[in-house]
C-alpha positions, 0 to 999 in steps of 0.5 A: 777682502784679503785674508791676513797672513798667520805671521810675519816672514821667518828669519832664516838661520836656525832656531837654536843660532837665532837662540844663541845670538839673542843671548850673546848678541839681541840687538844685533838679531833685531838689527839684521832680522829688520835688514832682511824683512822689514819691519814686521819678521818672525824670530824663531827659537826651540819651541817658540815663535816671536812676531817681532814688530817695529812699527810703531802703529803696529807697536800701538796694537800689542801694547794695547792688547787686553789683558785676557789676551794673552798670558803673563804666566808664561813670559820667557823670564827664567828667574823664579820669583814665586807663582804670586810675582806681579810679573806673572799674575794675569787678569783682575790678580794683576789689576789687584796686586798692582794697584796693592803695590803701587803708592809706595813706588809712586808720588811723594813716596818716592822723594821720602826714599830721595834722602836715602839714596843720596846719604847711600850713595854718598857713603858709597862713593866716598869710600871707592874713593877712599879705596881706590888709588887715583886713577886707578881702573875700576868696574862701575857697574857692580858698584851701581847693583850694590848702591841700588841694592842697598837702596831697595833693602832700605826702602823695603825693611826700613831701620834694620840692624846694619849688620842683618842688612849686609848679610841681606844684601849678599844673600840677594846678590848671590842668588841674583848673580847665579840667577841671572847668569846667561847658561840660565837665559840660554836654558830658558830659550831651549825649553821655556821660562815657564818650565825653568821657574817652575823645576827651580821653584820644585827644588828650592820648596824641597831645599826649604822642607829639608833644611838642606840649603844650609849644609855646605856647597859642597856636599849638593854639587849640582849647578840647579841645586846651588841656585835653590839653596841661594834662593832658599837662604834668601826666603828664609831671611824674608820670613824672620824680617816678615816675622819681626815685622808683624810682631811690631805693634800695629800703632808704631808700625803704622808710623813707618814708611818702609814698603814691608809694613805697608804690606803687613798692613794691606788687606785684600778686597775680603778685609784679610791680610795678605799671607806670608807666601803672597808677601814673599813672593812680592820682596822678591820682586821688589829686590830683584826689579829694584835693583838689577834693571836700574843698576843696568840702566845707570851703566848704560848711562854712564857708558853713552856719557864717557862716550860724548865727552861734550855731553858730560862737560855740560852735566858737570855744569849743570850739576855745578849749578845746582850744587855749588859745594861741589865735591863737598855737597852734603847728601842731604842738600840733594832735596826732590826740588833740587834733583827734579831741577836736573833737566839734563840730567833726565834728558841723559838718562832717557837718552840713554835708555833710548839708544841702550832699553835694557828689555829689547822688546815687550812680549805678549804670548797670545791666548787665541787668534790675535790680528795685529796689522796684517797678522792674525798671529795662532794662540801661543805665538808671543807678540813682540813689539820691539823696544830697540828698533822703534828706538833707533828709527829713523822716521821717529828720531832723525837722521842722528837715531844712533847719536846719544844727543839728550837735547832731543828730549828738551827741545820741546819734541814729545814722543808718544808711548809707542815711540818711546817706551824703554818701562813697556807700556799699556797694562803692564808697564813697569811699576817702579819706573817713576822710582828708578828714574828718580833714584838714577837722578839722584845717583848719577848726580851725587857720583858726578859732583864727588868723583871725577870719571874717565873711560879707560882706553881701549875697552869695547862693550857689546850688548849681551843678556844677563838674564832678562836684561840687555847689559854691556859685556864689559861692564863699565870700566872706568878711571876714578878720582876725587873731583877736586884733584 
C-alpha cells in the first residue's frame, strides 16, 4: 500500500506574491496554479498553507468532512463580528445557533419580506432615475449595497422610525466599508483572520467602556482605532433597538415578523433567553451577510448581462410577460407566485454566480491528520475546495465553461452540490442563500422593468477582493434611463 502524500505540490512564487495576488488578482492564482499542477496544488501565503482542490470527488470529501474535523474559529475572514457569529462557532453551538437562526431566512418568511424588496427597490430606482440625467454614467454596485442594506434593516427591526433607520444604515456602511477594505484582507493573510478579529474585537470593547467612539476622528488617528469606533457606534445602535425591542409587550411583539423580536423571543435549549451579546453578535452577521455578499452578487449579474446583450433582450421579454405594466408596475404586483415564475431570471443569477462565486473557495482548517484523496493533509493546513475552478471545468460544464449561457440551467442538466456550489456546501452552507436569491430576483426584476441600462464604453473589471468577497474592480458602471424613453 502506498503511503499518501502530506500535500498536494507547492505553487512556486513566494508566499507573500501568492498573498498579494489572492488579494489583487484570486482567480487568476487559481488559474495559473491548476495550469502548472493540476487539479490538487498547494497555495502558500505568510504562515499558512492551503490544500487547494478542484476535483469535484475530491470537492465531495472536504465538503463532507464533519464538523469536529476542523475549526471555524480560525477561518481567514477578518471582519470582526463578535466570538458568537454563527460564521465561527464550531460543533453542537453551531448545529444549535443555525437551526436558531433559520425559519426566518427560510420558506414563506422569505415571500413575507418579498413585498418589501420590491416597494425598497422601487423607490429606489425611481429616484436614481429622478436624479440621474438620461443617460447619464452612474456605479450600480453601490446603489445594490444600499437596496440590500435597507432591505436587511428592514427585515431585521421591522417598522422603525425612518429616520433612526438611515442613521442605521450609514453607521453599518461606514463600518462595513472600513472593514472590508483590502489593506484589511492583506493584514489578514500576512498574520491571520483570526488575530485581526480578535485585536480589532480588544479594541473596539475599550472604545465602548470608554465612550471614546463618540469624540472626533480626529482626536484617535489610528486607522484600527477608527475601524473600532465604527463598529462600536454601530453596536451601540443595536443595543437601544435591542432595548426597544424588549420592552414591547411580549403579546404585541409576538405579532411581529421582524427577525429581532424572533430572537427576543428564542429561548435555548435550558428554556433561557438568549443574552444581549449572544444577539448582537448574531445582528452583526445578519446585516454584514445580508447585505454585502448579495449586492456582489447582483453587480456580477448585472456586469455578465450587459456583457451578452442577446441574454438580456430575452430577460426583457420575460419580464415584459410577467408584468405587462412595464415601467408602471407597482411594487406590489410583484407577488412570490410572480417572482418565482421568472425561470430566466434565476437561470441569469446562477449563471452568474457560476462563472463570478463571490467566495473562491470553501475552506476547512483541519483539527488533526485529514486524507482527502490522495492527501492526508497535517492538523492546521486548511482544505480548500475550489468553488471558481470546479465552476469553469471543462468536464462538468462543456466546452463553453467561460461562456454566460443561462440556458444551461434550463435545459433539464441538474448539477450536483459538489459541481455547483457558489453558498458552500455541507454543514456549513450559507444560512441565507434561499433569501439572497429570492431578493436578487426580486431586485434585478423590479430594476429591469423600470430602467433601461447600458454598459458604458470602454470600462474593464477584473476580480479582486473586498474583504471576504470576490468583486469587479470596477464596480459596475452603467448608462441609466427610464425604460420608457
Amino acid at each position: 500500500m502506498l503511503c499518501a502524500m502530506p500535500l498536494p505540490p507547492a505553487y512556486a512564487p513566494s508566499p507573500l506574491s501568492q498573498a498579494t495576488r489572492l488579494g489583487m488578482d484570486p482567480y487568476g492564482l487559481l488559474r495559473d496554479a491548476r495550469d502548472a499542477h493540476g487539479p490538487d496544488f498547494t497555495l502558500r501565503i505568510p504562515g499558512d498553507r492551503m490544500a487547494v482542490f478542484s476535483d469535484p470527488e475530491r470537492v465531495k470529501e472536504v465538503l463532507r468532512l464533519a464538523p469536529s474535523q476542523f475549526d471555524a474559529s480560525e477561518v481567514n475572514v477578518p471582519i470582526n463580528l463578535g466570538p458568537n457569529s454563527l460564521l465561527f462557532l464550531d460543533g453542537d453551538r453551531h448545529k444549535r445557533e443555525r437551526k436558531l437562526l433559520m425559519p426566518p431566512l427560510h420558506g414563506e418568511r422569505i415571500t413575507v419580506f418579498g413585498e418589501l424588496m420590491a416597494r425598497l427597490t422601487a423607490a429606489r430606482v425611481d429616484a436614481l432615475l429622478a436624479e440621474t440625467s438620461p443617460g447619464a454614467s452612474i456605479d450600480l454596485m453601490p446603489e445594490f449595497q444600499r437596496v440590500t442594506l435597507s432591505v436587511i434593516v428592514a427585515s431585521i427591526f421591522g417598522v422603525i422610525d425612518p429616520q433612526r433607520q438611515r442613521e442605521l444604515e450609514g453607521l453599518t456602511l461606514a463600518w462595513t466599508r472600513a472593514a472590508l477594505a483590502q489593506s484589511v484582507f492583506l493584514v489578514s493573510m500576512m498574520t491571520s483572520g483570526a488575530k485581526v478579529r480578535a485585536f480589532l474585537e480588544r479594541k473596539t470593547n475599550a472604545s465602548l467602556r470608554s465612550g471614546a467612539h463618540g469624540r472626533a476622528s480626529l482626536l484617535r488617528p489610528l486607522p484600527w482605532q477608527r475601524l473600532a469606533d465604527a463598529k462600536a457606534r454601530v453596536v451601540v445602535r443595536l443595543r437601544e433597538e435591542l432595548a426597544a425591542c424588549r420592552a414591547v409587550d411580549p403579546e404585541r411583539r409576538a405579532e411581529r415578523s421582524d427577525i429581532l423580536a424572533l430572537l427576543v423571543d428564542t429561548q435555548d435549549e435550558q428554556g433561557q433567553p438568549l443574552d444581549d451579546a449572544h444577539i448582537i453578535d448574531e445582528l452583526l452577521t445578519l446585516l454584514v451577510g445580508g447585505h454585502e455578499t448579495t449586492a456582489t452578487a447582483l453587480s456580477w449579474a448585472m456586469h455578465h448581462l450587459l456583457s451578452e446583450p442577446t441574454a438580456l433582450a430575452k430577460l426583457h421579454a420575460e419580464l415584459d410577460a410577467a408584468a405587462p405594466e412595464g415601467p408602471a408596475t407597482p411594487a406590489s404586483a410583484w407577488t412570490p407566485e410572480r417572482v418565482e415564475s421568472l425561470d430566466y431570471l434565476g437561470a441569469c443569477i446562477d449563471e452568474s454566480m457560476r462563472l463570478s462565486p463571490i467566495a473562491p473557495a470553501v475552506g476547512r482548517r483541519v483539527v488533526g491528520p485529514t486524507t482527502i484523496g490522495d492527501y492526508e493533509l497535517p492538523a492546521g493546513v486548511v482544505a480548500w475546495a475550489s468553488i471558481y475552478l470546479v465552476h469553469h471545468d471543462p468536464a462538468v460544464w462543456g466546452e463553453d465553461a467561460e461562456v454566460f449561457r443561462p440556458q444551461r440551467f434550463l435545459d433539464g442538466g441538474r448539477f450536483k452540490a459538489n459541481q455547483y456550489f457558489p453558498f458552500g456546501g455541507g454543514n456549513r452552507r450559507c444560512i441565507g442563500a434561499a433569501f439572497a436569491n429570492y431578493e436578487m430576483r426580486v431586485i434585478l426584476a423590479v430594476l429591469l422593468s423600470r430602467a433601461r441600462v447600458e454598459a458604458e464604453p470602454g470600462v474593464v473589471n477584473q476580480p479582486v477582493i473586498h474583504g471576504f468577497a470576490v468583486t469587479p474592480s470596477q464596480g459596475v458602471r452603467v448608462r441609466i434611463r427610464p425604460r420608457s424613453a
